[in-house]
PAVO-444400 format. One record per residue: x negated, y, z negated of N, C-alpha, C in turn; residue number from 1; residue in one letter. Coordinates in nm, 2 decimals, padded with zeros to 4 digits. Last residue first. Example, Ala and Ser with C-alpha at 12.3 -4.5 7.8 and 13.67 -1.06 7.14 Angstrom:
<recs>
((-01.28 -00.22 -00.71) (-01.37 -00.11 -00.71) (-01.29 00.00 -00.79) 2 "S")
((-01.32 -00.57 -00.78) (-01.23 -00.45 -00.78) (-01.32 -00.33 -00.78) 1 "A")
</recs>
This chain:
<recs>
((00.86 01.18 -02.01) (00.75 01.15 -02.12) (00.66 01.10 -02.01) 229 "X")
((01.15 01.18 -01.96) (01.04 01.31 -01.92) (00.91 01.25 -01.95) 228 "X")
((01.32 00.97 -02.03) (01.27 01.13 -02.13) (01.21 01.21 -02.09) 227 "X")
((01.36 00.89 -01.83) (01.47 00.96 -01.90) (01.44 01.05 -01.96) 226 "X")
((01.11 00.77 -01.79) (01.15 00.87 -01.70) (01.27 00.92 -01.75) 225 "X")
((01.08 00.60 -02.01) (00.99 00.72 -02.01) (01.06 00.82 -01.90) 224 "X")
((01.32 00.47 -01.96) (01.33 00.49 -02.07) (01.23 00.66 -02.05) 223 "X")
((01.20 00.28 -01.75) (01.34 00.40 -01.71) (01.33 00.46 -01.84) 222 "X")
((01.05 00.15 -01.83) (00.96 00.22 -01.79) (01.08 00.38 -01.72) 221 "X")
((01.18 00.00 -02.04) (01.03 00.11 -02.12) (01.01 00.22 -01.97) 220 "X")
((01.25 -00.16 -01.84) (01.40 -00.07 -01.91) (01.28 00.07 -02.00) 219 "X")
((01.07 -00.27 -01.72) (01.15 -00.21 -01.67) (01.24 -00.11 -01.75) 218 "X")
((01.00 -00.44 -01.97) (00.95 -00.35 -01.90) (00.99 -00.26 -01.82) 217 "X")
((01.26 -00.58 -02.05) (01.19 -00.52 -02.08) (01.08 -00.39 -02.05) 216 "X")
((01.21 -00.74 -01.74) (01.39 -00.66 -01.78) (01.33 -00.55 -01.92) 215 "X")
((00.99 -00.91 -01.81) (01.00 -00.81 -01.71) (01.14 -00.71 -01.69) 214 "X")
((01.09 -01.03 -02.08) (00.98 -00.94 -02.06) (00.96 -00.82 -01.95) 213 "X")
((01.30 -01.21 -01.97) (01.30 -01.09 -02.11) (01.22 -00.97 -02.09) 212 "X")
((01.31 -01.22 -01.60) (01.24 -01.26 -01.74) (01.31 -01.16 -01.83) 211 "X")
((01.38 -01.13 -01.40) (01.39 -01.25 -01.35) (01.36 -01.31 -01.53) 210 "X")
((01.52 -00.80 -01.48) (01.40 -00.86 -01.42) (01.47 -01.04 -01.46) 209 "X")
((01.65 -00.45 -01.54) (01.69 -00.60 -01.51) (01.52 -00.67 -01.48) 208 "X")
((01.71 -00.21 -01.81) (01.64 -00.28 -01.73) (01.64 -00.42 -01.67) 207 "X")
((01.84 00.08 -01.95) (01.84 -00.05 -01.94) (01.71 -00.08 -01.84) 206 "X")
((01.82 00.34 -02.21) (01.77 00.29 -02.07) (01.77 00.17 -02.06) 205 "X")
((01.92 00.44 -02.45) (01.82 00.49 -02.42) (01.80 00.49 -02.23) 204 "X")
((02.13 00.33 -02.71) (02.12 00.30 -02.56) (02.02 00.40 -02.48) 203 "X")
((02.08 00.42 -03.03) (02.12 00.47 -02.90) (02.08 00.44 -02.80) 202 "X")
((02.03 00.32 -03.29) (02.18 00.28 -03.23) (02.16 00.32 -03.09) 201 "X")
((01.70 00.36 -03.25) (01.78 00.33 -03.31) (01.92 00.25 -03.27) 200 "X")
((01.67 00.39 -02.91) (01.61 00.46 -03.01) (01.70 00.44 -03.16) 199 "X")
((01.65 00.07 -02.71) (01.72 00.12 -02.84) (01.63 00.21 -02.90) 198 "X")
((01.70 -00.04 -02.41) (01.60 -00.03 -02.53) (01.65 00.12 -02.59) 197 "X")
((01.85 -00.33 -02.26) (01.84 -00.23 -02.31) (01.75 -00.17 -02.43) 196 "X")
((01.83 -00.59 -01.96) (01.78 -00.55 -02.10) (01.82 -00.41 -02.11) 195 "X")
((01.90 -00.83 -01.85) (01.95 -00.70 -01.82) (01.93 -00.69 -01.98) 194 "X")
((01.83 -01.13 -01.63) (01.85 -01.04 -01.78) (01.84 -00.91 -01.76) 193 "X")
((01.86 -01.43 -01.46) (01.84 -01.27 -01.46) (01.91 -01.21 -01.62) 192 "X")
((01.76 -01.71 -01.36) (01.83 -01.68 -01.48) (01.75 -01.51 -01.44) 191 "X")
((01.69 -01.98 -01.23) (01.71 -01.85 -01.15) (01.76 -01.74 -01.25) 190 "X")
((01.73 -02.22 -01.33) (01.60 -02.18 -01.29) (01.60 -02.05 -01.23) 189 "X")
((01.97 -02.19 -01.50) (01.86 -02.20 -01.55) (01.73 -02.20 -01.48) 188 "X")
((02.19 -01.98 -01.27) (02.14 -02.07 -01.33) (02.02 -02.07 -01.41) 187 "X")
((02.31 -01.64 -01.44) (02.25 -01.73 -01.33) (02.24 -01.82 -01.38) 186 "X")
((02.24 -01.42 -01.69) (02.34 -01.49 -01.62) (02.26 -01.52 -01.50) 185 "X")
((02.29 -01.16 -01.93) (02.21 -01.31 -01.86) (02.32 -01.43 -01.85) 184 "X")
((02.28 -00.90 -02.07) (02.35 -00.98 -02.03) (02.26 -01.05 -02.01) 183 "X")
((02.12 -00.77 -02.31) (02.28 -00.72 -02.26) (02.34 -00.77 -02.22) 182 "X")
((01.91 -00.76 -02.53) (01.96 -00.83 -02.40) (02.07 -00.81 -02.42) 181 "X")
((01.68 -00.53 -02.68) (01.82 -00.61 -02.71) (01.87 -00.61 -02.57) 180 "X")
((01.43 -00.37 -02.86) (01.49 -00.43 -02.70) (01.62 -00.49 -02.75) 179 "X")
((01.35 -00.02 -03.00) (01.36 -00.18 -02.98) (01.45 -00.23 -02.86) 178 "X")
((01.09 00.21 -03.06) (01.20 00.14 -02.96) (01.24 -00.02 -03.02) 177 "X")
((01.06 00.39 -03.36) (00.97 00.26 -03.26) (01.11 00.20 -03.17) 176 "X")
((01.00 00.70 -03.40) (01.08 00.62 -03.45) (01.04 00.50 -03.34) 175 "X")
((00.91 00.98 -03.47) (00.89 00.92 -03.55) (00.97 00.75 -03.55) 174 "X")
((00.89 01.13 -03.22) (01.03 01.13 -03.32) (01.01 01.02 -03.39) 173 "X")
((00.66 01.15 -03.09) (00.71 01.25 -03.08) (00.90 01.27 -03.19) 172 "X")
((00.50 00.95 -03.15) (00.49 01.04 -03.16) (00.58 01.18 -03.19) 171 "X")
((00.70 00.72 -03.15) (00.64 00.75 -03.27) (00.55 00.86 -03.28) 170 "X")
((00.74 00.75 -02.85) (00.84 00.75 -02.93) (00.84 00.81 -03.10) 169 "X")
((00.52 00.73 -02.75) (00.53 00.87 -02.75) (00.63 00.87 -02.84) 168 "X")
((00.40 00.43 -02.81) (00.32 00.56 -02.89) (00.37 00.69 -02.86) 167 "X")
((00.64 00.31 -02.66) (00.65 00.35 -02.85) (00.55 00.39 -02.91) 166 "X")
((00.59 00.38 -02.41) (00.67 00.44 -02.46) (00.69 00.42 -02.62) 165 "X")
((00.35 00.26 -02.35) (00.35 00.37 -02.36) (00.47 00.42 -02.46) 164 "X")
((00.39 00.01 -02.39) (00.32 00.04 -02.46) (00.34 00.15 -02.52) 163 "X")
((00.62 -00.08 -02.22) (00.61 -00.08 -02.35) (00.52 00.03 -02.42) 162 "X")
((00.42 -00.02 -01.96) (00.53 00.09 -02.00) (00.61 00.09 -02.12) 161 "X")
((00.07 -00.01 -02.02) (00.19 -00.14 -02.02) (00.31 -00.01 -02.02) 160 "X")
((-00.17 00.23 -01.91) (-00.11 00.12 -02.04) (00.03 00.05 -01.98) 159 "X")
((-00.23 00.30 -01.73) (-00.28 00.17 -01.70) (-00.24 00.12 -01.80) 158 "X")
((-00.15 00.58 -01.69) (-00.05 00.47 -01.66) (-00.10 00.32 -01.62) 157 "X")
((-00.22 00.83 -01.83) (-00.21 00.70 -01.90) (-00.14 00.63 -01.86) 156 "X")
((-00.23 01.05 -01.68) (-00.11 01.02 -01.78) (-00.06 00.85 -01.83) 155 "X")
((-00.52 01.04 -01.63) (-00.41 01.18 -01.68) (-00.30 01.12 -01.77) 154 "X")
((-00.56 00.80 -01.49) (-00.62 00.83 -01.64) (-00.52 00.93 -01.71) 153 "X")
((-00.36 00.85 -01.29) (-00.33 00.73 -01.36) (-00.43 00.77 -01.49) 152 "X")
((-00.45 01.06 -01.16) (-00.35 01.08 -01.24) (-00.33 00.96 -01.33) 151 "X")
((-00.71 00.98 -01.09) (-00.73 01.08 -01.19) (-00.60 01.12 -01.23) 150 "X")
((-00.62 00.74 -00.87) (-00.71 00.74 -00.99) (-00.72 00.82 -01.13) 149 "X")
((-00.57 00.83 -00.63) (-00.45 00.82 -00.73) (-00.51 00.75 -00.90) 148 "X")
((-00.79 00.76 -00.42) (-00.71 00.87 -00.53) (-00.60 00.89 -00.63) 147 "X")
((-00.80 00.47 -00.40) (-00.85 00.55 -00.50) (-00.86 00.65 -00.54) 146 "X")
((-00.57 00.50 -00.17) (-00.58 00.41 -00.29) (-00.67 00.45 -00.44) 145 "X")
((-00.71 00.62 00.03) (-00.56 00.61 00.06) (-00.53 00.56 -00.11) 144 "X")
((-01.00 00.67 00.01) (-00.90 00.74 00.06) (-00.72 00.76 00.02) 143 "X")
((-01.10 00.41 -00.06) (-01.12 00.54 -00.15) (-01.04 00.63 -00.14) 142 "X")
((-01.02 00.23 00.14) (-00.96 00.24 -00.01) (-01.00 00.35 -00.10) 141 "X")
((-01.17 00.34 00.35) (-00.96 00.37 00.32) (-00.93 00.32 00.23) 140 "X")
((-01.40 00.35 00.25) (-01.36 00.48 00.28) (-01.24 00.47 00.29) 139 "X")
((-01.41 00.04 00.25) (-01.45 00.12 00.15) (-01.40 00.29 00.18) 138 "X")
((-01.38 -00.03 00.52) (-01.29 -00.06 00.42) (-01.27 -00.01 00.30) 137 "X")
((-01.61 00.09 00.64) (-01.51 00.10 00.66) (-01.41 00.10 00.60) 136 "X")
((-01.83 -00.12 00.46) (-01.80 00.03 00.48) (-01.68 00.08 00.51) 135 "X")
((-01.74 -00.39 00.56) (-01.72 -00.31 00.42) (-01.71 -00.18 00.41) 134 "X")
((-01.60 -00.44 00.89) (-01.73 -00.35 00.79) (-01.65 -00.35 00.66) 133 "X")
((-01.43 -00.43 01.13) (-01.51 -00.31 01.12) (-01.64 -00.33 01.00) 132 "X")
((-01.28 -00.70 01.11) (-01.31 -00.61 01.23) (-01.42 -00.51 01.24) 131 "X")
((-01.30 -00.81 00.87) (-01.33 -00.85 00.96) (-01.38 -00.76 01.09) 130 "X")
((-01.17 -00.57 00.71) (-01.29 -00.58 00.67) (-01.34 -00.66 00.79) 129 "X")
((-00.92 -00.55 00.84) (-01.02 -00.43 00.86) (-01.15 -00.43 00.84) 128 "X")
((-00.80 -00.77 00.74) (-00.81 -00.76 00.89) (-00.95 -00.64 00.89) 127 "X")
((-00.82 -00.67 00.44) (-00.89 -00.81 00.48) (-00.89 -00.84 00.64) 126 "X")
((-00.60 -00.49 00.47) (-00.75 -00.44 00.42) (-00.83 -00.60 00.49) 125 "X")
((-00.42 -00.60 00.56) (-00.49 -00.53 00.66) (-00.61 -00.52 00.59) 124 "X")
((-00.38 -00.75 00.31) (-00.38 -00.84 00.46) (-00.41 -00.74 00.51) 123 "X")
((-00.28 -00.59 00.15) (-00.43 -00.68 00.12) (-00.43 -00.75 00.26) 122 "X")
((-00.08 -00.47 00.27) (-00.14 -00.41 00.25) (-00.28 -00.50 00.22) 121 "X")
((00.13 -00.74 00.24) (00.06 -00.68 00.39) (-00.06 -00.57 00.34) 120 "X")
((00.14 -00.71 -00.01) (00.05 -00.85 00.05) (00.03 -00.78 00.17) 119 "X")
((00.30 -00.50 -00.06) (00.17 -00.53 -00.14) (00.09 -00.65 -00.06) 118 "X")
((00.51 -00.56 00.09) (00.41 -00.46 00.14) (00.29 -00.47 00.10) 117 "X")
((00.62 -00.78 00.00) (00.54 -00.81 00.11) (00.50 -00.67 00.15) 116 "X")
((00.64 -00.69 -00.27) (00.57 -00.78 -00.29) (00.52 -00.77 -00.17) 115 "X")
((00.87 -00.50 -00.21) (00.77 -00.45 -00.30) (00.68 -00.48 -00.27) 114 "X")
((01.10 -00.66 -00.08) (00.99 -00.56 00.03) (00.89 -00.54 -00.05) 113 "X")
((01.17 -00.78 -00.35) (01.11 -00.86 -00.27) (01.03 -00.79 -00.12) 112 "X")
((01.26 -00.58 -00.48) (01.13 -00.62 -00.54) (01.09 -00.70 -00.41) 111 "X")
((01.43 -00.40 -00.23) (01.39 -00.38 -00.40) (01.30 -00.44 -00.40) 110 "X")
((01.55 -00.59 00.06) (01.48 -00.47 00.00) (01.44 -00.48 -00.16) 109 "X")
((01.57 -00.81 00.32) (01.60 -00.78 00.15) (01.51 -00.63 00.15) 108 "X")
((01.63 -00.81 00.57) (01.75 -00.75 00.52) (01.71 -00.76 00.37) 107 "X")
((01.43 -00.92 00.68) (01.46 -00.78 00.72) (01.53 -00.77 00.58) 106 "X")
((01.49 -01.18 00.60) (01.37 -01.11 00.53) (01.39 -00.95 00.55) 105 "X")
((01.63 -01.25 00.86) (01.67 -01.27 00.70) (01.61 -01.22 00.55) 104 "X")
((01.49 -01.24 01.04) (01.61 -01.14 01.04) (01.66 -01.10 00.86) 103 "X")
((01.15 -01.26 00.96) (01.27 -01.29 01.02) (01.39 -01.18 01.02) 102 "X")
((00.93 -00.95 01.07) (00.96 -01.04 00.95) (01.11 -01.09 01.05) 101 "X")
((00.65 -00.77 01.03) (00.68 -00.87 01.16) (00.77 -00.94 01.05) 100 "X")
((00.63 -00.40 00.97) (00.60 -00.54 00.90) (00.67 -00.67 01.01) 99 "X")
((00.60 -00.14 01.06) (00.54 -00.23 01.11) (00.56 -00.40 01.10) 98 "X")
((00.76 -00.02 00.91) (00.78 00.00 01.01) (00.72 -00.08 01.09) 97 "X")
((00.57 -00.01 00.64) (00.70 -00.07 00.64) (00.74 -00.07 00.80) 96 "X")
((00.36 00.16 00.73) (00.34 -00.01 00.67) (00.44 -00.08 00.74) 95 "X")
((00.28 00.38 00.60) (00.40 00.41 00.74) (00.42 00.21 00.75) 94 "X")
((00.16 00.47 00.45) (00.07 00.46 00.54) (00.21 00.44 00.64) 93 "X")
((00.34 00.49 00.23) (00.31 00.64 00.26) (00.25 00.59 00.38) 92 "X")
((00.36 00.19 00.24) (00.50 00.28 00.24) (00.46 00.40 00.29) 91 "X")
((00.10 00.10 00.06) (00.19 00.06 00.22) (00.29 00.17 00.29) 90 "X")
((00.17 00.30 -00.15) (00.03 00.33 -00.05) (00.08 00.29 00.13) 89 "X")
((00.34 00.10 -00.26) (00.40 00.21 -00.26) (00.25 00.28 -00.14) 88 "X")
((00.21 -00.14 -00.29) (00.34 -00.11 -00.15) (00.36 00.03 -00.18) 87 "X")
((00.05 -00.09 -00.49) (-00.01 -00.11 -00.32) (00.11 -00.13 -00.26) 86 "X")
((00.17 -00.03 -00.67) (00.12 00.08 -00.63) (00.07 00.04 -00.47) 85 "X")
((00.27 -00.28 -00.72) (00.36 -00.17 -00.71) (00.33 -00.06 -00.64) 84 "X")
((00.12 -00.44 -00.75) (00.15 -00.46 -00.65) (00.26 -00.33 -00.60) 83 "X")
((-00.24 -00.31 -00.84) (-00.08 -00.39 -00.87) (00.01 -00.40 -00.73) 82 "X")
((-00.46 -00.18 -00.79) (-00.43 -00.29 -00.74) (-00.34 -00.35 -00.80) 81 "X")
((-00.45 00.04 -01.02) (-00.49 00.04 -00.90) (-00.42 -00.05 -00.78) 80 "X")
((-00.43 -00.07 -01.28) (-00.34 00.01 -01.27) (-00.37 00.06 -01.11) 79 "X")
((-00.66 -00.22 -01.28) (-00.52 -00.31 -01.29) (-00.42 -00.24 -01.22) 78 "X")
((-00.86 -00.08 -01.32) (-00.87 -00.15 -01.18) (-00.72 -00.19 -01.15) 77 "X")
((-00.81 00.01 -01.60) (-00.77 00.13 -01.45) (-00.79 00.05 -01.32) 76 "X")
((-00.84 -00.20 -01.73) (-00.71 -00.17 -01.73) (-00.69 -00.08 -01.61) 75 "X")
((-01.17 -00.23 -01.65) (-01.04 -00.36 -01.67) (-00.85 -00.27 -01.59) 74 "X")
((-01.21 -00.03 -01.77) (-01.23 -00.01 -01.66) (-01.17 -00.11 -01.60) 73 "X")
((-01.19 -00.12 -02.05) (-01.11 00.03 -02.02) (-01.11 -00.02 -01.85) 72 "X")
((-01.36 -00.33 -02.07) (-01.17 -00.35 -02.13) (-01.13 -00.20 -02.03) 71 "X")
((-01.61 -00.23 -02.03) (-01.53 -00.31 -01.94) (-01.37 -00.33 -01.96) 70 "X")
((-01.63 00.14 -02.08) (-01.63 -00.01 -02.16) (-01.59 -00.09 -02.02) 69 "X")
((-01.78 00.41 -01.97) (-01.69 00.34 -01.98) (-01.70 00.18 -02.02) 68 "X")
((-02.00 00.53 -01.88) (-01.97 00.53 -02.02) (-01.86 00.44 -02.04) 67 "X")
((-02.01 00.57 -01.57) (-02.15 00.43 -01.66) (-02.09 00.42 -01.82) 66 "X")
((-01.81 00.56 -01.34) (-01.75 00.59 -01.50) (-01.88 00.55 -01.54) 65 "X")
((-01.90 00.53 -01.10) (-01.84 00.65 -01.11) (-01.82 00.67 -01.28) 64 "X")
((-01.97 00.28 -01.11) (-02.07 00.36 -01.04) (-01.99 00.50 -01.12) 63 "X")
((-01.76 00.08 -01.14) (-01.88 00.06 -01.22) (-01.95 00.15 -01.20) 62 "X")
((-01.57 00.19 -01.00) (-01.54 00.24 -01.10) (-01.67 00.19 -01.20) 61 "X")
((-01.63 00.11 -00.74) (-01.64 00.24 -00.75) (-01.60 00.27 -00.94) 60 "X")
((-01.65 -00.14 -00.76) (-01.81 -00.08 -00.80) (-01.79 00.03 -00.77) 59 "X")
((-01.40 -00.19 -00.78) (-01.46 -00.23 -00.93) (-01.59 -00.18 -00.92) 58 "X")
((-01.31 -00.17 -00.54) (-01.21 -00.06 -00.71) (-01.35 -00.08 -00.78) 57 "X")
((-01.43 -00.33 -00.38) (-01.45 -00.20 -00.38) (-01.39 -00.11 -00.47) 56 "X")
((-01.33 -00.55 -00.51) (-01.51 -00.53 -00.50) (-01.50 -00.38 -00.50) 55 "X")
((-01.04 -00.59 -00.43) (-01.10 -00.57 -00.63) (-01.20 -00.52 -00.60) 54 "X")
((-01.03 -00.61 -00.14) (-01.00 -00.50 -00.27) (-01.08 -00.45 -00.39) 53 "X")
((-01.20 -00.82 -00.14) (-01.26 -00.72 -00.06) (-01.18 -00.61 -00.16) 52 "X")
((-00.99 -01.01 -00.24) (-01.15 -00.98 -00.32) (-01.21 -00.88 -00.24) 51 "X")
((-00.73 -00.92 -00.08) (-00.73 -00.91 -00.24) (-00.88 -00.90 -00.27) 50 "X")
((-00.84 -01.03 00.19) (-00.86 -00.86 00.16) (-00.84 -00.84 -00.03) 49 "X")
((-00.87 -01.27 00.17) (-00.95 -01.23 00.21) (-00.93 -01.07 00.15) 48 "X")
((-00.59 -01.31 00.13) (-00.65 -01.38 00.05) (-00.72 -01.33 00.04) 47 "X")
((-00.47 -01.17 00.38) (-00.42 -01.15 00.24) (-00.51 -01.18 00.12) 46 "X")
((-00.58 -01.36 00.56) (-00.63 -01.24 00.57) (-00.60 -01.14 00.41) 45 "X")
((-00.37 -01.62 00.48) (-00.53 -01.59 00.48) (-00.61 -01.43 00.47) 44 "X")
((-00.14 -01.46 00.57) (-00.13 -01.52 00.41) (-00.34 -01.53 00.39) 43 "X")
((00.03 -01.36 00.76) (-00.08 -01.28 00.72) (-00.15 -01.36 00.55) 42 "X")
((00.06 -01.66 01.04) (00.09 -01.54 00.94) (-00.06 -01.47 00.86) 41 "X")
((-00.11 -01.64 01.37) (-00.08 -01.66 01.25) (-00.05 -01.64 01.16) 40 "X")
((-00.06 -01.57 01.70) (-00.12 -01.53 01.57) (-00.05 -01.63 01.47) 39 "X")
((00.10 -01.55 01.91) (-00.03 -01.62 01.97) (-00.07 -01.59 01.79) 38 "X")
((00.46 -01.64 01.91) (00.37 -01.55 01.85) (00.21 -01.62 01.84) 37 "X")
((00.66 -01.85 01.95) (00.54 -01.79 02.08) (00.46 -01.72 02.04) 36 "X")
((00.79 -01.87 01.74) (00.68 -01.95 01.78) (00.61 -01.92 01.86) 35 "X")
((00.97 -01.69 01.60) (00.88 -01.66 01.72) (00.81 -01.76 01.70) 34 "X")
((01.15 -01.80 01.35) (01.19 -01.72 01.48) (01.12 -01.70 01.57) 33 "X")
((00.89 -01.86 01.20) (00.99 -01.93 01.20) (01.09 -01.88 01.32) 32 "X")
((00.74 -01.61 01.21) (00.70 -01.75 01.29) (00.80 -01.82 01.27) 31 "X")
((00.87 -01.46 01.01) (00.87 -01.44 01.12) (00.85 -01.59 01.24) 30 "X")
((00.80 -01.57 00.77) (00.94 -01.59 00.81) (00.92 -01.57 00.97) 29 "X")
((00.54 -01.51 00.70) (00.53 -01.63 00.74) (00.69 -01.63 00.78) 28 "X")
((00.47 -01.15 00.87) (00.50 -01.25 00.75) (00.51 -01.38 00.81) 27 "X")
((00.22 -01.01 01.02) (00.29 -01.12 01.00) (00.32 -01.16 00.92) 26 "X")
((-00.02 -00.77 00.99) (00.14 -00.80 00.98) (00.25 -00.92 00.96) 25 "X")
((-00.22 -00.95 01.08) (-00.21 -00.87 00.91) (-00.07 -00.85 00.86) 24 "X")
((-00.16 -00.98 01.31) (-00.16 -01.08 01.22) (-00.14 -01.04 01.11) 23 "X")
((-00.21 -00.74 01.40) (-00.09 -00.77 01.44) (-00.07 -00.87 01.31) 22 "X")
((-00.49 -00.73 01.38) (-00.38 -00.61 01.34) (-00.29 -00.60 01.32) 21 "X")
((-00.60 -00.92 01.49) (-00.61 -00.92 01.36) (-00.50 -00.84 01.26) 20 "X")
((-00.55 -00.85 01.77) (-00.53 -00.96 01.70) (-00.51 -00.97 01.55) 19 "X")
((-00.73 -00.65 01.87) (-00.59 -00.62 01.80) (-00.51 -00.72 01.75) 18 "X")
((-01.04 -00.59 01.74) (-00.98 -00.72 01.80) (-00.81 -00.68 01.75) 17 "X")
((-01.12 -00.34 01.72) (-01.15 -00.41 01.82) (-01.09 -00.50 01.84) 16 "X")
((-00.89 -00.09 01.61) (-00.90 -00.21 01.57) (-00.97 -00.24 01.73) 15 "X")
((-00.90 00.26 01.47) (-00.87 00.16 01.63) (-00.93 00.04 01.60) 14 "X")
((-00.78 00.46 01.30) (-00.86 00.37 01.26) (-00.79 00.23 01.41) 13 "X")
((-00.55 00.67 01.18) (-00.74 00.72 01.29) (-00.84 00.59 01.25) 12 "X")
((-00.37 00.63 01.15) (-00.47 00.60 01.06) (-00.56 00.65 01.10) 11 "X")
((-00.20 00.70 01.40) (-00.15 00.76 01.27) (-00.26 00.75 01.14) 10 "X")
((-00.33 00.52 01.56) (-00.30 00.71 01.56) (-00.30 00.75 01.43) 9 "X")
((-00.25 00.29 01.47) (-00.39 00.34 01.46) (-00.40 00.44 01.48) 8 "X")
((00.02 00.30 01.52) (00.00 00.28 01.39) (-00.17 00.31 01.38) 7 "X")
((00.04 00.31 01.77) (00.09 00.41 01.70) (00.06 00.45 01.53) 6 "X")
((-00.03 00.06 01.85) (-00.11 00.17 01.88) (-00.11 00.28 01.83) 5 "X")
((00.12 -00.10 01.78) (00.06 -00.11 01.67) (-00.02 -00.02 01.72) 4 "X")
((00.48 -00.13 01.83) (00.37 -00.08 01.92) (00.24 -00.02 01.78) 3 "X")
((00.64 -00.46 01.81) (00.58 -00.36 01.77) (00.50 -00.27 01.87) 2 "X")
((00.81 -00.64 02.06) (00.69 -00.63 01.97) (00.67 -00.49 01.94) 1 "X")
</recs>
């Protein structure tokens, strides 16, 4: 078993019931290998911490911005609470080291660790809220999560990475990206695409995802980091 003591050092945040702490961790593969495990996976607590999340983004951003529209404050909650950014938070918190998973789960990495850091991450938050308090909860999401606030306005990353990239495109060289599928392959329920996006004739940046759209996005968002933009 983990040593989850190490993990409250490192937060300065000691859990009364270490049950919960452990749980937060648990994927549901694990149990499939430990039955002896006295906890349950982290899928409830997950549930629990996602609206304990949103509350605390959305009345720091109802308090902190009053001029702000709801569409705008919409899109910076979004750009908060993705799942991208909440594993990547998991990750700096040290998360990954912790995670309770089968053998077979160990071994994926890319999008599918993305997702169970993002869920373990709303699974502690929703352990933390039981244990300690909204308060509590509220000062490590301000902390760990709601800083990253004043870059995301800064460089505009609550827009879509389409988005972004054909108002710098037509900014900066008068010319609008386009997409075009490269490959696709798999079966029909499992089907992967491998997108490229085009400054005219020129191959720019590819992108793979499960969809057109998400291979799309992906490829907008290698695209901005090619250019610098």
């Amino acid at each position: 078993m983990k040593d989850f003591s190490k993990l409250e050092k490192d937060l300065e945040i000691f859990f009364k019931n270490k049950g919960l702490l452990k749980e937060a961790f648990c994927h549901r593969s694990y149990l499939n290998e430990h039955p002896e495990f006295p906890y349950s996976h982290n899928e409830r607590l997950e549930f629990l911490g996602d609206a304990v999340l949103e509350l605390v983004v959305t009345e720091y951003l109802f308090k902190k911005y009053p001029q702000k529209t709801e569409g705008e404050l919409t899109a910076w909650r979004a750009a908060l609470v993705n799942a991208k950014r909440l594993s990547q938070v998991a990750r700096e918190l040290g998360f990954n080291d912790f995670l309770l998973l089968s053998k077979g789960e160990e071994k994926e990495v890319g999008k599918a660790r993305m997702y169970i850091l993002a869920n373990t991450f709303e699974a502690f938050v929703g352990a933390l809220y039981l244990d300690q308090g909204y308060q509590i909860c509220q000062k490590f999401i301000e902390k760990n999560l709601i800083k990253y606030l004043p870059e995301i306005i800064e460089k505009q990353l609550f827009k879509d990475p389409k988005t972004r990239l054909q108002e710098e495109a037509q900014e900066r060289l008068k010319i609008t990206p386009t997409y075009k599928v490269l490959e696709e392959f798999g079966p029909d329920h499992a089907k992967h695409f491998v997108v490229g996006v085009f400054f005219g004739k020129n191959l720019i940046a590819r992108g793979e995802g499960s969809s057109k759209q998400e291979a799309e996005e992906e490829a907008a968002q290698n695209a901005l980091k090619e250019k610098n933009w």
